[in-house]
N, C-alpha and C positions, 0 to 999 in steps of 0.2 A: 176044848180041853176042860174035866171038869175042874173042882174045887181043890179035893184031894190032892190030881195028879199036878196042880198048881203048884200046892204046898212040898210036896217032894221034891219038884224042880229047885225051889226056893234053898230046900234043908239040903238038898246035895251040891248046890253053890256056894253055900255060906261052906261049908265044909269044905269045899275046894279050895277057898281063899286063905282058910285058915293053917292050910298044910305047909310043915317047915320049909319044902322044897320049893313052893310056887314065891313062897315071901322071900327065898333068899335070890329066886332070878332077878325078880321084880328091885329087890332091893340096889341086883349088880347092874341092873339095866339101869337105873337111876343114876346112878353112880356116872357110869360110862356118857348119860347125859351130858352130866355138871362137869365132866371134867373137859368134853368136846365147847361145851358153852364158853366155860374158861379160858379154855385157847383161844378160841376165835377173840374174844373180850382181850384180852393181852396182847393180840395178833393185831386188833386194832388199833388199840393204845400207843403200842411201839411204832407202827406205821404213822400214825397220829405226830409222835413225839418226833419221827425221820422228819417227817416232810415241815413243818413247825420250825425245828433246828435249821433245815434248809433255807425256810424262806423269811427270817428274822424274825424281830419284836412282833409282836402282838399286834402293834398301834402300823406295824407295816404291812401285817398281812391283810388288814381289813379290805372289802371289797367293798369297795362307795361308787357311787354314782358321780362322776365329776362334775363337780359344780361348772354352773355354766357360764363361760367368762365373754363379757360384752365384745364384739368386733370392734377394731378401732376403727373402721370405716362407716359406721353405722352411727348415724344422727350428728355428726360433725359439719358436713358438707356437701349438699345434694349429687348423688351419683360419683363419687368421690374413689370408687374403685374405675373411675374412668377417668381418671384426672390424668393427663400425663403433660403436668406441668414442671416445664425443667429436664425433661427428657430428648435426646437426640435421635431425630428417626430415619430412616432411608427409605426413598418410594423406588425402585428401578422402573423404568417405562414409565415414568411421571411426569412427561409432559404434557401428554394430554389423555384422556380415554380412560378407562376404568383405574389406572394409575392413580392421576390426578385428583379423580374424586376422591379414591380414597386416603391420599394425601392431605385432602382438606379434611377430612374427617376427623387425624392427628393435631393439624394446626387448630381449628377448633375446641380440642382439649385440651390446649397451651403448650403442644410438643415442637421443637424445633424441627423444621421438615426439610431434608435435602431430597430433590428428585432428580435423579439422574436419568438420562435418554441419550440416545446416541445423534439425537437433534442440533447441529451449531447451534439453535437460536426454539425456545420450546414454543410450541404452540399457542396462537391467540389465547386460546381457551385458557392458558397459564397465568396469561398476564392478567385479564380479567377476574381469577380466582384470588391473586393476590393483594385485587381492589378490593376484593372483599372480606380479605383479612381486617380483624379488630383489632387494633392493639390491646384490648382489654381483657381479651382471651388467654395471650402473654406466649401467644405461636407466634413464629415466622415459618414463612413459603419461601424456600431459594432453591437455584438449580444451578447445576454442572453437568457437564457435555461427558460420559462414558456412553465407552461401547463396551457391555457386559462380555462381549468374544475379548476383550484386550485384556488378560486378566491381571498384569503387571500395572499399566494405567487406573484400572480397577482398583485393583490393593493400594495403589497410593492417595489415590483421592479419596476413600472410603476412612484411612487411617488418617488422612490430614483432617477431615472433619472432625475425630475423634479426638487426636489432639490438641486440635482446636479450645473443644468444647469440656475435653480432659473425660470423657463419656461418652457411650455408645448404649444406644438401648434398645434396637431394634429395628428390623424390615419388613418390609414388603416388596415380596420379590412379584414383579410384575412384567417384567419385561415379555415380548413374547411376539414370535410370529405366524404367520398362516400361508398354508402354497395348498389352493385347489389344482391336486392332480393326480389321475386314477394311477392304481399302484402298479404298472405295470406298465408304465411311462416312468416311472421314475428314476432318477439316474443315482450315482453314487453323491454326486455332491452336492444336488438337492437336497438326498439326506442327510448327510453331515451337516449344511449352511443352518438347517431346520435344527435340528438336535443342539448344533454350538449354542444357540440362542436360548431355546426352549428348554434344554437339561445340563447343560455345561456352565452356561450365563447364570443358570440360576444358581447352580450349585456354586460357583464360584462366588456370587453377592453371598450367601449365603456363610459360607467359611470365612472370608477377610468381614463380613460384618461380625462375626462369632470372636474371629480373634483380639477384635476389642472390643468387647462385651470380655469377653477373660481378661485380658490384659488391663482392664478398668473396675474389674469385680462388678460391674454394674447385675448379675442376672440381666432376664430380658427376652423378649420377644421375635419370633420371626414368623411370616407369613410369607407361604408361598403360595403361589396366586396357580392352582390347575384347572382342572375344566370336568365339567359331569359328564364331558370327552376323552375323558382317562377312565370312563365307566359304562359308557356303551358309544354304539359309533352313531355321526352324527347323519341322520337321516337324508338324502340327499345331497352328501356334498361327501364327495372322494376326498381324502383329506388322511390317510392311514400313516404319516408317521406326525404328522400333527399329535392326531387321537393319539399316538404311541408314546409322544413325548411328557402328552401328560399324566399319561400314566405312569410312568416312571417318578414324576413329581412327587404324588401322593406315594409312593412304597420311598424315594428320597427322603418326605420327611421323618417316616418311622424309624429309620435308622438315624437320623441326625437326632430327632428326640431320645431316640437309645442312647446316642453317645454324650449329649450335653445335659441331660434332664438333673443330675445329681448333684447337687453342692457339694464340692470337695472339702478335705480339709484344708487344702489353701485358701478359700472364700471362692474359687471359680466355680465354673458351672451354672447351675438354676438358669437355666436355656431352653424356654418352651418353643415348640415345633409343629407349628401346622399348616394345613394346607386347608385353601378356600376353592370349594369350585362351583364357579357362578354356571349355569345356564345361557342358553342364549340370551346375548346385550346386544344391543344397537349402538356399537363402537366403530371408528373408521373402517376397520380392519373387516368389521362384519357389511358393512354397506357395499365394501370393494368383493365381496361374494354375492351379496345380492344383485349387482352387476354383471358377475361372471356366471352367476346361474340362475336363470329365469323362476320366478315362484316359487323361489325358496323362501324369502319369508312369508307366503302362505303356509308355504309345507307346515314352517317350524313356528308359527302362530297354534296352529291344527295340534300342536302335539304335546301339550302344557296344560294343566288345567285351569292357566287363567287366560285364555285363549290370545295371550301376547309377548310381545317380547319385554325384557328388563330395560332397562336405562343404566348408567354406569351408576349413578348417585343413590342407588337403591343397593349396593353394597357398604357406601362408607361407614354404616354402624357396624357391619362385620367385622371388618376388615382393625375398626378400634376397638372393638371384643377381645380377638384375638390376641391382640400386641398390648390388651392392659391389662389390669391388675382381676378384672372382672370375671378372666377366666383363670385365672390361678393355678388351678386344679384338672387342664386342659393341656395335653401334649402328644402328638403322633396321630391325631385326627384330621379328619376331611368333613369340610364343612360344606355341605352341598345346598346351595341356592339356586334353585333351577324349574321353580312355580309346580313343583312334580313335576317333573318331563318323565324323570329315571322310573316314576310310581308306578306306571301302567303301563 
């Protein structure tokens, strides 16, 4: 374009700009800006001023970071969220076998330990556990004769400990038994005899130990003791309302944590609910299959990635996880110790 036709485009723009009509659009468009900017600006404001009124002072509506307040368990007393000193506890099946271990695991933290068994008289292995009690611990190891099926004897010796002690603070529901028998032999009252113990037994330790935990306001702890055989079936050994009972265990304690987890406004409540499930242990119970079924603890050596079986005393730290202060924040879980068996 040349020079000229520059200057013409230039002189018939400036003339455009200047024309009354283009300045009075321009001027209404402006206008109709300021006045959209305004609203919005006022529209804010007021919104500003609603939610402000709504949520008080100034000095409340602030949004801080909460200062961070020291735990009282921390630097007072070594492991001190495991302390259950002064506490009253119930082992069921605690006379001897994974019971008992983890019974001593309680007496150890200075809790008061009743273990009941359906035993007249409990196993050696008891009496020697409670040679090994220290007084300096400030547990006791005592036992009483239930049979978790009587559930009237049950409630009453559960409630005379309590008040006794004027407190109740938790169990461990361990009781339990085992019938190697393919399913297709089984009769009706095999399966009841099996279920009474395995899901009736427990449920029952379970409610008359709750009842005084409420009725003592203590909160508190339960532990029921199921199996990583309420989670898949055990590899060589017919065993289908065993495996079934514990299954029930674990969906049991979810609903018992449903119902007691909340601190009411009476002070009741705060009732944590879990279930432990060990893997295969080298317990009497498991020796008397090893018996009835040849090379099964090969089998079940072969199927673990530590290529062996547990011992009962490789639960007792569980088992006082659960029931102290340490998992707090832990209710309606299954706690699976089982060296991986369930992984692969």
């Amino acid at each position: 374009m040349s020079t000229t036709r520059t200057q013409k485009a230039a002189c018939y723009l400036l003339k455009s700009l200047s024309s009354p009509l283009l300045r009075t659009t321009l001027s209404s468009r402006s206008q109709q800006i300021r006045r959209v900017t305004t609203a919005r600006h006022d529209a804010n404001t007021l919104a500003r001023a609603g939610w402000n009124a709504a949520l008080g002072p100034q000095s409340e509506r602030t949004l801080q970071q909460p200062k961070r307040q020291a735990h009282p368990n921390v630097g007072n007393k070594r492991f001190l969220d495991f302390d259950l000193a002064g506490g009253v506890y119930l082992v069921t099946g605690g006379a001897r076998g994974l019971g008992l271990a983890m019974a001593e695991a309680l007496v150890e933290a200075g809790g008061k330990v009743y273990c009941l068994d359906r035993l007249d008289a409990p196993d050696d292995e008891f009496y020697e556990a409670q040679k090994r009690t220290l007084p300096e611990f400030g547990g006791e190891l005592n036992y009483a004769q239930v049979d978790v099926r009587n559930t009237e004897n049950l409630d009453d010796v559960i409630s005379g400990i309590a008040d006794k002690h004027q407190r109740m603070d938790g169990l461990i529901a361990a009781a339990g038994v085992q019938q190697v028998t393919p399913a297709v032999e089984y009769g009706i009252k095999d399966a009841m005899d099996m279920m009474d113990v395995n899901y009736t037994g427990v449920f029952m330790s379970a409610t008359a130990t709750a009842r005084q935990i409420i009725k003592y306001q203590c909160r508190g702890g339960i532990c029921l003791i199921a199996s990583m055989s309420g989670v898949v079936a055990n590899k060589g050994l017919p065993s289908p309302v065993y495996n079934s009972s514990k299954a029930a265990i674990i969906q049991l304690a979810k609903n018992l944590a449903m119902e007691w987890g909340c601190v009411q406004d009476s002070g009741t409540g705060g009732i944590r609910v879990n279930c432990l499930s060990p893997g295969h242990i080298v317990t009497p119970m498991v020796l008397e299959n090893f018996k009835e079924v040849p090379g099964l603890q090969e089998t079940w050596e072969r199927e673990n990635m530590l290529g062996r079986l547990a011992t009962p005393d490789e639960f007792k730290s569980a088992g006082l996880f659960l029931l102290s202060n340490a998992s707090s924040f832990m209710t309606g879980n299954n706690l699976v110790i089982d060296g991986e068996h369930t992984a692969w």
